[in-house]
DSSP file (Angstrom, degrees, kcal/mol; ACC not computed):
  #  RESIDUE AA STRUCTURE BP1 BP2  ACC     N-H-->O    O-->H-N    N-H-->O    O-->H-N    TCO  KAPPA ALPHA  PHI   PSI    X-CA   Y-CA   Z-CA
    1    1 A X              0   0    0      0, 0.0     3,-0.0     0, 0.0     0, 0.0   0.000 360.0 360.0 360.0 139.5   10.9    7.8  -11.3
    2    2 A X        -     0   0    0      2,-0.2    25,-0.1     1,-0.1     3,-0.1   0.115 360.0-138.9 -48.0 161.2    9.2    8.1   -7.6
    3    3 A X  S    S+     0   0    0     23,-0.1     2,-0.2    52,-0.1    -1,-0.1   0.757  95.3  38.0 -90.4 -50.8   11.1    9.7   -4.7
    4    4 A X  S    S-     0   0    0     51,-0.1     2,-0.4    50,-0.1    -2,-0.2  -0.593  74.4-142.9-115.2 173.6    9.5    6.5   -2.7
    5    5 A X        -     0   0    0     -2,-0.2     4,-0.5    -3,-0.1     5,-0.1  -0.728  32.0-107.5-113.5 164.4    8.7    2.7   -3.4
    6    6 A X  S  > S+     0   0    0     -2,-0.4     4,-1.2     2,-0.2     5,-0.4   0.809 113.7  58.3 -65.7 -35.0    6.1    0.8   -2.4
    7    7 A X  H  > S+     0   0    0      2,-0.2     4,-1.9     1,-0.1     3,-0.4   0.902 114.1  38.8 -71.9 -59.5    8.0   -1.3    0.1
    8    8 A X  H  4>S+     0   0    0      1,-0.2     5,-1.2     2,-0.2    -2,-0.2   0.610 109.8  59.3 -79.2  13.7    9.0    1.8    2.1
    9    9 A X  I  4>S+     0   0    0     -4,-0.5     6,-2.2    -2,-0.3     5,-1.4   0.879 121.8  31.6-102.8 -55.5    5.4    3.3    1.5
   10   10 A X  I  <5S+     0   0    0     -4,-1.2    -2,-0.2    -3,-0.4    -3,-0.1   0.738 132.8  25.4 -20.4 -56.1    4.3   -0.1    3.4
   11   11 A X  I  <5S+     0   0    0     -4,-1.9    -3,-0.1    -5,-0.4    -1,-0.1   0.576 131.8  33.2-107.3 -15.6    6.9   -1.0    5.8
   12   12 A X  I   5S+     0   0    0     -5,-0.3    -3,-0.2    -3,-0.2    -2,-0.1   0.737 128.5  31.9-150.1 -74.9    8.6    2.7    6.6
   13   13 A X  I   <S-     0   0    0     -5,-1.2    -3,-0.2    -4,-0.3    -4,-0.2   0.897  92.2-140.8-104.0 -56.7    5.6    5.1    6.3
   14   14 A X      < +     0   0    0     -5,-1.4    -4,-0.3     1,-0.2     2,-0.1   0.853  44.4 159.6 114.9  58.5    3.2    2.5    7.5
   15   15 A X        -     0   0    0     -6,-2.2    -1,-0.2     1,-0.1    45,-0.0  -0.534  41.2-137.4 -98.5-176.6    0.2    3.9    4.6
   16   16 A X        +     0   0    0     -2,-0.1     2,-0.2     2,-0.0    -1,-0.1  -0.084  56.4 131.6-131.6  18.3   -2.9    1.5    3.5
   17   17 A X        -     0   0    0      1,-0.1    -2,-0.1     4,-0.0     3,-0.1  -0.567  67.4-107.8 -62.6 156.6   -2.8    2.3   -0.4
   18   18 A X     >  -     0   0    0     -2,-0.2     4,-6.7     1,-0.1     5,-0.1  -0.303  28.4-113.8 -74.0 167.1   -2.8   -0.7   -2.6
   19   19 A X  H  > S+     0   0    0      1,-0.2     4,-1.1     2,-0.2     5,-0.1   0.992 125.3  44.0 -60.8 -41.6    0.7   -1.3   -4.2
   20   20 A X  H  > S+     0   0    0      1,-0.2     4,-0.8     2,-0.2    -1,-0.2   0.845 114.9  51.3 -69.0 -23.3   -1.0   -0.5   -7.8
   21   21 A X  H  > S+     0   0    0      2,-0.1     4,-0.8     3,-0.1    -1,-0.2   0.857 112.5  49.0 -33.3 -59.7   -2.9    2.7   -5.9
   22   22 A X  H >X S+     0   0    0     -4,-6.7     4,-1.5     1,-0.2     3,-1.0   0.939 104.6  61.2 -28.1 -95.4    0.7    3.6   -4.7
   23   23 A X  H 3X S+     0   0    0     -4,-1.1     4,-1.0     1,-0.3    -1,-0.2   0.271 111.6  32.8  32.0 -85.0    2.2    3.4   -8.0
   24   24 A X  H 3X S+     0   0    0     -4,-0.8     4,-1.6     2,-0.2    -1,-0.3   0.648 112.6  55.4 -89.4 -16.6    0.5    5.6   -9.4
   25   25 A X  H <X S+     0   0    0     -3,-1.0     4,-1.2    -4,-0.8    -2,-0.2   0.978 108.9  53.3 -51.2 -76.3   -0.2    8.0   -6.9
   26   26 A X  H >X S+     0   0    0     -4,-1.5     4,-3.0     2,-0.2     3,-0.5   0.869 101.6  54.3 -51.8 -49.2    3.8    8.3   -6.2
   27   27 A X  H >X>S+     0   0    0     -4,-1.0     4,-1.9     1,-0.3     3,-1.7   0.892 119.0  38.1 -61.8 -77.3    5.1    9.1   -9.9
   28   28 A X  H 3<5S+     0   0    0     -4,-1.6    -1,-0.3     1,-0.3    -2,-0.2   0.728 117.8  52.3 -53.1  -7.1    2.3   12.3  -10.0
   29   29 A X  H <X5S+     0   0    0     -4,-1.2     4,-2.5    -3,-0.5    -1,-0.3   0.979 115.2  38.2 -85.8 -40.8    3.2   12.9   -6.3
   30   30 A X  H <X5S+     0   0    0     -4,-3.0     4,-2.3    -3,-1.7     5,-0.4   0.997 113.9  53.7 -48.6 -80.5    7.1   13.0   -7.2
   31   31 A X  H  X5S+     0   0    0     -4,-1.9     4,-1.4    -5,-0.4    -1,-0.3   0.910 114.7  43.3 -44.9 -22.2    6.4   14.9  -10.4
   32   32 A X  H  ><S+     0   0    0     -5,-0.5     4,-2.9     2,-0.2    -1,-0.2   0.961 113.1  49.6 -79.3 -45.1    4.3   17.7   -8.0
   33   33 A X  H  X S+     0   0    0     -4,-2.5     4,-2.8     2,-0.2     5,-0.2   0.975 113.5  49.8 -53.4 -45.2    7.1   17.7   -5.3
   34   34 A X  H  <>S+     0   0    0     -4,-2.3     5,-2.7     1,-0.2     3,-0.5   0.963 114.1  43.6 -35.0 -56.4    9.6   18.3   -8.6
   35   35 A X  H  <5S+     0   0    0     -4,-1.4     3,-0.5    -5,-0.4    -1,-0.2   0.790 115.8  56.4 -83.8 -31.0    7.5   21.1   -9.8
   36   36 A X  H  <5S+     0   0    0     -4,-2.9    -1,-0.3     1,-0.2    -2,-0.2   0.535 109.5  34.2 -37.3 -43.7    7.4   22.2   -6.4
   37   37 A X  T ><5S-     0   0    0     -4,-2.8     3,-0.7    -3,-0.5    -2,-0.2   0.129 112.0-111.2-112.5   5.3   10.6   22.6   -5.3
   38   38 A X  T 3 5S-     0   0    0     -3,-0.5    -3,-0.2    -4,-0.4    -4,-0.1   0.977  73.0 -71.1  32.1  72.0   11.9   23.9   -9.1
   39   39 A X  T 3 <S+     0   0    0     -5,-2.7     3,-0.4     1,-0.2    -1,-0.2   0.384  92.0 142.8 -60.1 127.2   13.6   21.0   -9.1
   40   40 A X    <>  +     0   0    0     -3,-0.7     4,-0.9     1,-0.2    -1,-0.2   0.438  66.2  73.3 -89.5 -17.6   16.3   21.3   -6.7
   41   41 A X  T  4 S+     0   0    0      1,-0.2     5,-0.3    -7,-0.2    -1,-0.2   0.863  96.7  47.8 -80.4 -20.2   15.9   17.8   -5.7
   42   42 A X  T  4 S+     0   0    0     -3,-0.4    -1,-0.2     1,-0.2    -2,-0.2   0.643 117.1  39.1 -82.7 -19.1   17.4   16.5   -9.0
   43   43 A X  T  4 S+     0   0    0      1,-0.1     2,-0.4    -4,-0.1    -1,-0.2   0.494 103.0  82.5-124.4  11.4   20.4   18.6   -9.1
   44   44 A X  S  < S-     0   0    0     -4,-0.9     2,-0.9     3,-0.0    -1,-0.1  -0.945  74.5-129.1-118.8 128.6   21.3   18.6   -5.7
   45   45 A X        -     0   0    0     -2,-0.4     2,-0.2     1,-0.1    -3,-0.1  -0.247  33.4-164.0 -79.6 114.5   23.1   16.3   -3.6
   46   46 A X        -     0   0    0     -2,-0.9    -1,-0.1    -5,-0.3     2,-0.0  -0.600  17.3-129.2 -94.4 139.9   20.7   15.8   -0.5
   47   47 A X     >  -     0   0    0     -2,-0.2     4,-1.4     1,-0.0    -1,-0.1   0.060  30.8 -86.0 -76.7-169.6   22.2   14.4    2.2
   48   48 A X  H  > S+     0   0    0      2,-0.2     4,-1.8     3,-0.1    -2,-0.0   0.826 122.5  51.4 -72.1 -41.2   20.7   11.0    4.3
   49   49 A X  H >> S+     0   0    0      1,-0.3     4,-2.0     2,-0.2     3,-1.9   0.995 114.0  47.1 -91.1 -69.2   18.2   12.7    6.9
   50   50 A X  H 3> S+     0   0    0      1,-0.3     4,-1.8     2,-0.2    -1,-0.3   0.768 106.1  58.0 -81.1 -16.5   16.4   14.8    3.7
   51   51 A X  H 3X S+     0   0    0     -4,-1.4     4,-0.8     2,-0.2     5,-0.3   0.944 104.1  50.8 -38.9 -53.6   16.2   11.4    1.5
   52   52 A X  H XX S+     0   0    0     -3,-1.9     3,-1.2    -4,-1.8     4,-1.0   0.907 116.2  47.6 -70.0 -27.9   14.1    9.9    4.5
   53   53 A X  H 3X S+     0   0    0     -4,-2.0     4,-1.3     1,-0.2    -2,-0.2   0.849 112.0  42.8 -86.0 -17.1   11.9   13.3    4.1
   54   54 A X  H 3< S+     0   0    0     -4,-1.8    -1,-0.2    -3,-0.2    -2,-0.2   0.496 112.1  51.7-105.1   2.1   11.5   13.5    0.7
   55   55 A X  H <X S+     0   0    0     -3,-1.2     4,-2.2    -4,-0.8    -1,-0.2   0.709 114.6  50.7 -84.5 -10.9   10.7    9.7    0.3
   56   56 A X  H  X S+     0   0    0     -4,-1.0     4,-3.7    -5,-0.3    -2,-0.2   0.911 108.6  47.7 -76.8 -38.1    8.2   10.6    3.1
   57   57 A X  H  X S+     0   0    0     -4,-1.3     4,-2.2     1,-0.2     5,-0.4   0.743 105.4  59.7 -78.6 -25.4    6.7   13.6    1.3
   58   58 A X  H  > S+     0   0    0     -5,-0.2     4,-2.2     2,-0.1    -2,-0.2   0.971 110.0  42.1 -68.6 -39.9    6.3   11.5   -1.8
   59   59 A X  H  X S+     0   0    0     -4,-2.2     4,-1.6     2,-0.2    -2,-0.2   0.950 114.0  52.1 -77.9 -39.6    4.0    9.0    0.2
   60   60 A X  H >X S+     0   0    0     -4,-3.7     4,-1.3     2,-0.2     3,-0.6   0.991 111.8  45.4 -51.7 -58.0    2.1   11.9    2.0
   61   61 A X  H >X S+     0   0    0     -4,-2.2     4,-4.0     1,-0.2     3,-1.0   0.956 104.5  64.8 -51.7 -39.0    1.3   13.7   -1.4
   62   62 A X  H 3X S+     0   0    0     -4,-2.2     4,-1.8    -5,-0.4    -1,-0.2   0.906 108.1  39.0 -27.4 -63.9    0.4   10.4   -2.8
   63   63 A X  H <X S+     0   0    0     -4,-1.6     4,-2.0    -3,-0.6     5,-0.4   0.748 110.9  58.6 -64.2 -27.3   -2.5   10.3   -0.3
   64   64 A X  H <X S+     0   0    0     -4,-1.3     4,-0.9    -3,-1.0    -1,-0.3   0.836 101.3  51.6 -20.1 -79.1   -3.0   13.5   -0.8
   65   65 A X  H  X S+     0   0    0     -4,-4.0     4,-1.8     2,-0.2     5,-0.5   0.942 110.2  56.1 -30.3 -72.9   -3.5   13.0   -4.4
   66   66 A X  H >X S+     0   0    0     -4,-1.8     3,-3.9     1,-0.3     4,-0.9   0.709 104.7  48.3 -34.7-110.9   -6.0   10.3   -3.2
   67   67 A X  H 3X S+     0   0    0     -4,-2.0     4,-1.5     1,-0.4    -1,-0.3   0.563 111.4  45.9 -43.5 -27.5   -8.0   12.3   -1.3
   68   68 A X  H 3< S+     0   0    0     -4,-0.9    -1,-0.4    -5,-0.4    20,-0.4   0.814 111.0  56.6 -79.9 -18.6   -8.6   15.3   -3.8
   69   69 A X  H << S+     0   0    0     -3,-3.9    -2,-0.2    -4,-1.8    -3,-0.2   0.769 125.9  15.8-107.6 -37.1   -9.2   12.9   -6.2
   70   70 A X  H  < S-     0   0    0     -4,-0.9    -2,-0.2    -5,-0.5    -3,-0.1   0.647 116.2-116.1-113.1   1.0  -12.3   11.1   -4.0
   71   71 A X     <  -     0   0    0     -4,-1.5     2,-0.3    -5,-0.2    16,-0.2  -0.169  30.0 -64.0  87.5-156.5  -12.6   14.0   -1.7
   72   72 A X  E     -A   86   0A   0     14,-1.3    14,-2.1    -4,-0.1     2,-1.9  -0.464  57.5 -93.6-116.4 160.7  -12.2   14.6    1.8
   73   73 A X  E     +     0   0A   0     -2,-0.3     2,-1.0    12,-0.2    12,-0.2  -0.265  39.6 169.5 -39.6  31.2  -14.3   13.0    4.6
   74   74 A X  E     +     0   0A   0     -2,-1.9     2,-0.2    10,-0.1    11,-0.2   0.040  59.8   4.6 -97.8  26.9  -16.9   14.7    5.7
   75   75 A X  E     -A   84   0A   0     -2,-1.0     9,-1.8     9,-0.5     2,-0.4  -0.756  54.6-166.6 172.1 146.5  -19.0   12.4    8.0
   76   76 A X  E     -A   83   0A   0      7,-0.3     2,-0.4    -2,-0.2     7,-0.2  -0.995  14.0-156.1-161.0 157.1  -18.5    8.6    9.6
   77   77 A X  E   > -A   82   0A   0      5,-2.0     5,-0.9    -2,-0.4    -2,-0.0  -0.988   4.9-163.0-126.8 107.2  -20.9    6.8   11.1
   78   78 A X  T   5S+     0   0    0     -2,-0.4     2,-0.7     3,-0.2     3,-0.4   0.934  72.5  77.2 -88.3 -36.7  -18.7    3.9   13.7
   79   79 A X  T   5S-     0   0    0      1,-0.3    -1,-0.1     2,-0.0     0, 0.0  -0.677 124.5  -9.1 -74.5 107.0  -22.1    1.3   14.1
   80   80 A X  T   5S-     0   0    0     -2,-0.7    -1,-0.3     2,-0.0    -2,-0.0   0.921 118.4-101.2  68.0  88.1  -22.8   -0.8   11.3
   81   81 A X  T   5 +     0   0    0     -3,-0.4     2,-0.3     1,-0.1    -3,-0.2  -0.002  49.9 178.5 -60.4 159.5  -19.8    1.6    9.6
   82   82 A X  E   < -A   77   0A   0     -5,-0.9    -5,-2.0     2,-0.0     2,-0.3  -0.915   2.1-178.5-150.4 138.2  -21.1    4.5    7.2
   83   83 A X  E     -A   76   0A   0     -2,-0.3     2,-0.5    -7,-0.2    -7,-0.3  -0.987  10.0-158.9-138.7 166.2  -18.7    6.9    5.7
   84   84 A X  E     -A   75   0A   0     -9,-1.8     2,-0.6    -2,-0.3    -9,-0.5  -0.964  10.0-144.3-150.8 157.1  -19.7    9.9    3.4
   85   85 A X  E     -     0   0A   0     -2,-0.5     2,-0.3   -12,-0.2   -12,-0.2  -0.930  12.4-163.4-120.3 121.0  -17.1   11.7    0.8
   86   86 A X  E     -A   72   0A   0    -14,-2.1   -14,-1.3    -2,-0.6     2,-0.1  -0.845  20.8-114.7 -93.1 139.5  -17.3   15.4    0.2
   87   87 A X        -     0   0    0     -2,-0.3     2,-0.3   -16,-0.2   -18,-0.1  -0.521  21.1-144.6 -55.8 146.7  -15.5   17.3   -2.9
   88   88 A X        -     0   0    0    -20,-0.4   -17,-0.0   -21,-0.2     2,-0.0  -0.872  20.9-110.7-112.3 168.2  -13.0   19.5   -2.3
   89   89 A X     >  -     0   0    0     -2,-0.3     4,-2.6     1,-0.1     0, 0.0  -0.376  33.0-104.5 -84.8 179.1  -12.7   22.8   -4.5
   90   90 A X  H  > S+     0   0    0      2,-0.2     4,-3.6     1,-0.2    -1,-0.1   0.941 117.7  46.6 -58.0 -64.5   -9.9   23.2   -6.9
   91   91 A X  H >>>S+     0   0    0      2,-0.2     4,-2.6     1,-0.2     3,-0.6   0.969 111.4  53.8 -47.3 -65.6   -7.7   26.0   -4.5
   92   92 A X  H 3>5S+     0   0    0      1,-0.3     4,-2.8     3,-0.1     5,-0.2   0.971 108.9  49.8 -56.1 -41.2   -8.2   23.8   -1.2
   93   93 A X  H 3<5S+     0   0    0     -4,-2.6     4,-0.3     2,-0.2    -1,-0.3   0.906 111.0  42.2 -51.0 -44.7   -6.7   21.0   -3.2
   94   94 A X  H XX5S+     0   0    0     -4,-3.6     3,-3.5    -3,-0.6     4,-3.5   0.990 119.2  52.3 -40.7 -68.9   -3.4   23.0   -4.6
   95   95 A X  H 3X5S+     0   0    0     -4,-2.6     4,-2.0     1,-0.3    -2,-0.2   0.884 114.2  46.0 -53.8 -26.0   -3.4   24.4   -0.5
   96   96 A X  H 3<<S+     0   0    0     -4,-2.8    -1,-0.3    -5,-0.6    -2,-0.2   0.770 109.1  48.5 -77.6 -13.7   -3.6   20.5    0.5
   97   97 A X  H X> S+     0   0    0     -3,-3.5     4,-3.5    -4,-0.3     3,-1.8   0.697 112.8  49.1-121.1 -56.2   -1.2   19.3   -1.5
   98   98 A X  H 3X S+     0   0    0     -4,-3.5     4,-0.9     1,-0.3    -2,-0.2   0.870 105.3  59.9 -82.8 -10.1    1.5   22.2   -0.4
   99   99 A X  H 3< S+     0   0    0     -4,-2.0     4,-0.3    -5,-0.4    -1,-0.3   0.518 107.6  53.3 -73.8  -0.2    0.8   21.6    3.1
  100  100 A X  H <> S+     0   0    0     -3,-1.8     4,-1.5     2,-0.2    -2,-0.2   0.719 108.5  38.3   2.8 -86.8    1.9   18.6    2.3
  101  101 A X  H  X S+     0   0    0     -4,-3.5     4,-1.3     1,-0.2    -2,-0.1   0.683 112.3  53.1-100.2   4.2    4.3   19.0    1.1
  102  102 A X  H  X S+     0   0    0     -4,-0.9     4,-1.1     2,-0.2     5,-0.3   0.743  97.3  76.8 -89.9 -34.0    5.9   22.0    3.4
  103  103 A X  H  4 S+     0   0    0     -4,-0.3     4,-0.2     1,-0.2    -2,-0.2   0.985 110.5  23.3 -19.9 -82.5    5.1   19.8    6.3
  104  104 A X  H  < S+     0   0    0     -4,-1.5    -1,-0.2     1,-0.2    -2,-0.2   0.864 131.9  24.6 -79.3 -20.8    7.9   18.1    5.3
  105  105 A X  H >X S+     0   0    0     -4,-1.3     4,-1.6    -5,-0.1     3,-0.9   0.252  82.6 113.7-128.6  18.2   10.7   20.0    3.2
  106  106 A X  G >< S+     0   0    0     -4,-1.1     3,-2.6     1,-0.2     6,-0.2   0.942  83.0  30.9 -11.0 -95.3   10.1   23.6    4.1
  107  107 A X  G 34 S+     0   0    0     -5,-0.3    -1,-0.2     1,-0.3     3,-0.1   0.262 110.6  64.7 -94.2  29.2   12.8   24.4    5.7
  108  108 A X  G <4 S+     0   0    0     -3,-0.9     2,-0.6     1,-0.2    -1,-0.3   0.671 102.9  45.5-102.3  11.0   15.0   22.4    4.0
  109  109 A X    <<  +     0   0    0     -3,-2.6    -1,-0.2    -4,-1.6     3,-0.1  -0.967  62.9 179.2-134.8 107.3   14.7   24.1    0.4
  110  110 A X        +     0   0    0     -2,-0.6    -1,-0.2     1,-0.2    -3,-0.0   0.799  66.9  72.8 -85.5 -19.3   14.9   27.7    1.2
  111  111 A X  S    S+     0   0    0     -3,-0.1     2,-0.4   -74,-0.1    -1,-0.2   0.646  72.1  93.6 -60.5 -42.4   14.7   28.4   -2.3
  112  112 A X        -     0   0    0     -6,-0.2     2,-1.0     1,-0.1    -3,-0.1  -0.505  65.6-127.3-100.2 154.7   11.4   27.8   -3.3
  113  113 A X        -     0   0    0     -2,-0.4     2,-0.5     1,-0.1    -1,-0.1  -0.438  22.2-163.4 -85.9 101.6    8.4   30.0   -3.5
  114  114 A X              0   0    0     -2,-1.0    -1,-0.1     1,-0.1   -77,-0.0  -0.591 360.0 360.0 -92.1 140.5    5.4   29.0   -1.8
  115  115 A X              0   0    0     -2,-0.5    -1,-0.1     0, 0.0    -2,-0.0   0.571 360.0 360.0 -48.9 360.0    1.7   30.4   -2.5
């Protein structure tokens, strides 16, 4: 099950996936944060303040996801709009995804070993 829902990925996080984008986005972003944190998140009772961070981190990796998956940005064009989509390689994608997701729960999970 997702850390976050699509109302608070909307309304709370303020993102622009579609709900059925979300969706699916969130379960593999949860299941990375899990695998991430050797999960600690399941078997520990988190208090209020790291709930709002770990729904938060679920919606960032989500996008995350997204963006490794259609690649990163790599020119825009603002007149008569243009945008153009780079790949990214395999490593920056792991390193995007665990900046990610140490942005937000670093330092609360002292436990786990980051690359």
């Amino acid at each position: 099950m997702a850390y976050a829902d699509y109302d608070f990925y909307k309304d709370v996080y303020r993102g622009t996936l579609s709900e059925a984008d979300f969706l699916r986005l969130a379960e593999r972003a949860s299941d990375y944060i899990d695998g991430r944190t050797e999960y600690i998140l399941k078997s520990a009772g988190i208090s209020e303040d790291m709930r709002l961070r770990v729904k938060k981190a679920c919606c960032a990796v989500a996008e995350t996801i997204r963006d490794n998956e259609r690649g990163v940005k790599t020119s825009e064009k603002v007149g008569n709009y243009s945008a153009t989509f780079g790949t990214v390689t395999q490593r920056s994608a792991e390193q995007r995804l665990d900046d990610t997701v140490q942005l937000y729960l670093a330092d609360l999970i002292k436990g786990v070993k980051w690359i």
